[in-house]
C-alpha positions as CSV (number, residue, x, y, z in Angstrom):
1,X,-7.9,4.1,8.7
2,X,-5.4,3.1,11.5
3,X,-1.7,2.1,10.8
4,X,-1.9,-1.6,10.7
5,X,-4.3,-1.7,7.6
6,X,-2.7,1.2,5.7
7,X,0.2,-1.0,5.9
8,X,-1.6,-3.8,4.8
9,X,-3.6,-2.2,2.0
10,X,0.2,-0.3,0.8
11,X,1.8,-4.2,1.4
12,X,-1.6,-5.6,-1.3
13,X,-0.6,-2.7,-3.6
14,X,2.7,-3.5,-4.0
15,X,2.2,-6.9,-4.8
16,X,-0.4,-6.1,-7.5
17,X,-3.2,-7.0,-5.4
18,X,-6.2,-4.2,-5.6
19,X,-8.6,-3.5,-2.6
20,X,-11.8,-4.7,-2.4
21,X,-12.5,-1.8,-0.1
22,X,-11.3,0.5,-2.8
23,X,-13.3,-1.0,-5.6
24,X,-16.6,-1.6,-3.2
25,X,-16.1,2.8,-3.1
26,X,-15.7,3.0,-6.4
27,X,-18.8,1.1,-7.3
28,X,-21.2,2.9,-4.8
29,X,-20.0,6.7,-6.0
30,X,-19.4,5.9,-9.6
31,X,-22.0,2.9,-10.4
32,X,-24.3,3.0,-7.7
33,X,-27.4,0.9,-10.1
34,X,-25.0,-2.3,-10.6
35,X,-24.5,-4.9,-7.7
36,X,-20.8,-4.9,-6.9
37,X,-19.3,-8.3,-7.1
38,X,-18.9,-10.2,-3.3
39,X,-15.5,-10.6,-2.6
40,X,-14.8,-14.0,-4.1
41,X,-15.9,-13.0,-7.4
42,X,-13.7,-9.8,-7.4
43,X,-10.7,-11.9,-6.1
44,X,-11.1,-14.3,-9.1
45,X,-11.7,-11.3,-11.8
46,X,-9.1,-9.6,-11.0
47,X,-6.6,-12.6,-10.7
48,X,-8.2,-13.3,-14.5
49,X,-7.3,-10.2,-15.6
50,X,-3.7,-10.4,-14.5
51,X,-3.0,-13.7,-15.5
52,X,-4.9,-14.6,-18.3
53,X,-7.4,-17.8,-19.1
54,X,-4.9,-19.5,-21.1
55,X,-3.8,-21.9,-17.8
56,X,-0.7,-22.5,-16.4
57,X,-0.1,-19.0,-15.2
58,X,3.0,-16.6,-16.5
59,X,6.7,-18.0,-16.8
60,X,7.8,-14.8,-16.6
């Protein structure tokens, strides 16, 4: 991994963003029978799980 995206996969971590990367390893080692989720799909889960469904983001 070369400098530039260490720094920009320790910049995403910081800001509570996860790795696609990270979870596209996860899924081949761990659950290597289910289809991982294409990028979009894993941007929009993840951003559910951190905000919610209930609209209108966090206030706080």
């Amino acid at each position: 991994m070369t400098l530039i995206a260490l720094l920009a996969e320790t910049a995403r971590a910081m800001v509570g963003m996860p790795s696609y990367a990270a979870y596209r390893r996860h899924m081949a080692e761990r659950h290597p029978e289910t289809a991982p989720m294409d990028e979009v799909a894993f941007f929009r889960d993840r951003q559910q799980a951190r905000y919610g469904g209930k609209g209108g983001g966090r206030c706080c």
